[in-house]
Structures are given as structure tokens and as C-alpha cells.
C-alpha positions in Angstrom: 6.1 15.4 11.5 4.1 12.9 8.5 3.5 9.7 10.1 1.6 7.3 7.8 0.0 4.7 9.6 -1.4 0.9 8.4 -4.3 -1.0 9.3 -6.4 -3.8 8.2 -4.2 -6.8 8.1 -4.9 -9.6 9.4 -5.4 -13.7 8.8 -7.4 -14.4 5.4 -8.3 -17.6 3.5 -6.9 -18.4 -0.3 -9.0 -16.6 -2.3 -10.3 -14.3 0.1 -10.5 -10.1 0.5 -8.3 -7.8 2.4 -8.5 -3.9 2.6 -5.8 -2.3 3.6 -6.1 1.5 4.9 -3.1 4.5 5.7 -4.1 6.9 7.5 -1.6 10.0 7.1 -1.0 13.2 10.2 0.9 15.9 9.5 2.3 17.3 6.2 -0.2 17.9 3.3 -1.5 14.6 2.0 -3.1 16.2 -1.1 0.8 17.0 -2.2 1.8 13.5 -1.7 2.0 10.6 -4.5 1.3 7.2 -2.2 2.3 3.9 -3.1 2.2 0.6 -1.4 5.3 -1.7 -1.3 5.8 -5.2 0.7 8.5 -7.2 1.9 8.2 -11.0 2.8 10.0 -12.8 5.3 13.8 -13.0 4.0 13.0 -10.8 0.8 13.3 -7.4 -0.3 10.6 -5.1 0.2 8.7 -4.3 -3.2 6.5 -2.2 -5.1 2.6 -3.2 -5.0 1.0 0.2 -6.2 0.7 3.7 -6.8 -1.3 6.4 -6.8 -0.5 10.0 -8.0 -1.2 13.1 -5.7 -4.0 14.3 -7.9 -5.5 10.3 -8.0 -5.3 10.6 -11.6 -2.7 7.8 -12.1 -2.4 4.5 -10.8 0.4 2.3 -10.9 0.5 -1.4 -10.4 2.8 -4.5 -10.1 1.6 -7.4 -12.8 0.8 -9.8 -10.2 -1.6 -7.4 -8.4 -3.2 -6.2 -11.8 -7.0 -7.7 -11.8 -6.8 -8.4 -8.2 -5.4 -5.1 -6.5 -7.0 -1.4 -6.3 -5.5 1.6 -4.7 -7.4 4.4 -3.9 -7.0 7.8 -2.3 -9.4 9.7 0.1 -7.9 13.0 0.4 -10.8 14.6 2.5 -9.6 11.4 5.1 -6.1 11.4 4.6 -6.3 7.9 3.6 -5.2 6.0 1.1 -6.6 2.5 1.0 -5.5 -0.9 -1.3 -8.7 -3.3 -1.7 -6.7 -7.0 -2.3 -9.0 -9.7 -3.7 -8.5 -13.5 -4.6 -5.1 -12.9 -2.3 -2.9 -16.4 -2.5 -0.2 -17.4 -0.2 2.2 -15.6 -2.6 0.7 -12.6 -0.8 1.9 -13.1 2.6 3.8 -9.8 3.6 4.4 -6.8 5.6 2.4 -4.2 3.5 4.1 -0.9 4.0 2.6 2.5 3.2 4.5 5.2 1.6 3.9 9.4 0.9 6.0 11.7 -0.7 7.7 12.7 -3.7 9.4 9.7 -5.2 12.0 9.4 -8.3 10.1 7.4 -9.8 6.2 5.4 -8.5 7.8 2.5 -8.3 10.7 3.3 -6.1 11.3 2.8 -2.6 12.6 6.9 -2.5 9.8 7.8 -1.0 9.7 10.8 2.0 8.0 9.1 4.5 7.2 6.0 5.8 4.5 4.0 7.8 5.6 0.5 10.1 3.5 -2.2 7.9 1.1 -4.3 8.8 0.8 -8.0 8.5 -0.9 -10.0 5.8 -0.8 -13.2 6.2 -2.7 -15.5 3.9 -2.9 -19.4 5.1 -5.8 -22.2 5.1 
């Protein structure tokens, strides 16, 4: 069974850094397109970012553009999303995804992971 599994959230500063990491078991990660989506408290989850299965592509929501970076380890079966100059706008479950979506952007993907909290507050 493909579980992904978050880490790396936590309590951070305007302005500061955050690294997110998913860590997937099972399955064959190399095969997977991985994206990152979010969902704040009383909103619908959304797309953050995407990364294609060979790493070749990226993908991006504008508000992330400049300050967000996904990245794929495939030798780790990790994929990771470096967040800089994070703002309270942030603040959200970060959810990892693998699979085979529709489209990047789209919350059809196979499987997966429970989030992990970012919260950004002074």
C-alpha cells in the first residue's frame, strides 16, 4: 500500500523559512507526478505545486512563484517544498500527494499523505 508521509511543519515567523519533506513507502515513487496542495481552516484544500515523475516539470500557484521550490529525491523517495518569506496568508495543512493526476493541478491524485501543520504567526 503507498503511504506518503509529511514532516517539517511547524511554528515560523513572517518572513521566515520552512521545508517541508514526504517521504513515500510502497508503490514506485519514480512513476509518480507529486504535488503539494493545502487547505486552511474553513477553506478548500488547494494546489501549491508540482513536480512531474521524471522532475522535469514544475508547476506552481502564483502566490508561491519566487517564494516556493519543489523538489524530488527519487533515490529517497522524497519529495520536499522549500517555502521562504512565508506570510500569515500561509497558514495551512500542507498535504502531500503521488500519483497519476488529470491534470497537476488537480486534487485527482492516487494517493494521499495526512498534512502537516504550518502555521505562520509573530
Amino acid at each position: 500500500q503507498v503511504q506518503p508521509v509529511e514532516s517539517g511543519g511547524g511554528l515560523v515567523q513572517p518572513g521566515g523559512s520552512l521545508r517541508l519533506s514526504c517521504t513515500t513507502s510502497g508503490g514506485s515513487f519514480s512513476s509518480y507526478d507529486m504535488a503539494w496542495f493545502r487547505q486552511a481552516s474553513g477553506k478548500e484544500r488547494e494546489f501549491v505545486a508540482a513536480i512531474s515523475r521524471t522532475g522535469g516539470v514544475t508547476y506552481s500557484i502564483d502566490s508561491a512563484k519566487g517564494r516556493f521550490t519543489i523538489a524530488r529525491d527519487d533515490a529517497k523517495n522524497t519529495v520536499y517544498l522549500q517555502m521562504n518569506r512565508l506570510s500569515f496568508e500561509d497558514t495551512a495543512v500542507y498535504y502531500c500527494a503521488a500519483g497519476w493526476p488529470t491534470r497537476p493541478s488537480s486534487l485527482t491524485y492516487d494517493y494521499w499523505g495526512q498534512g502537516t501543520q504550518v502555521t505562520v504567526s509573530s
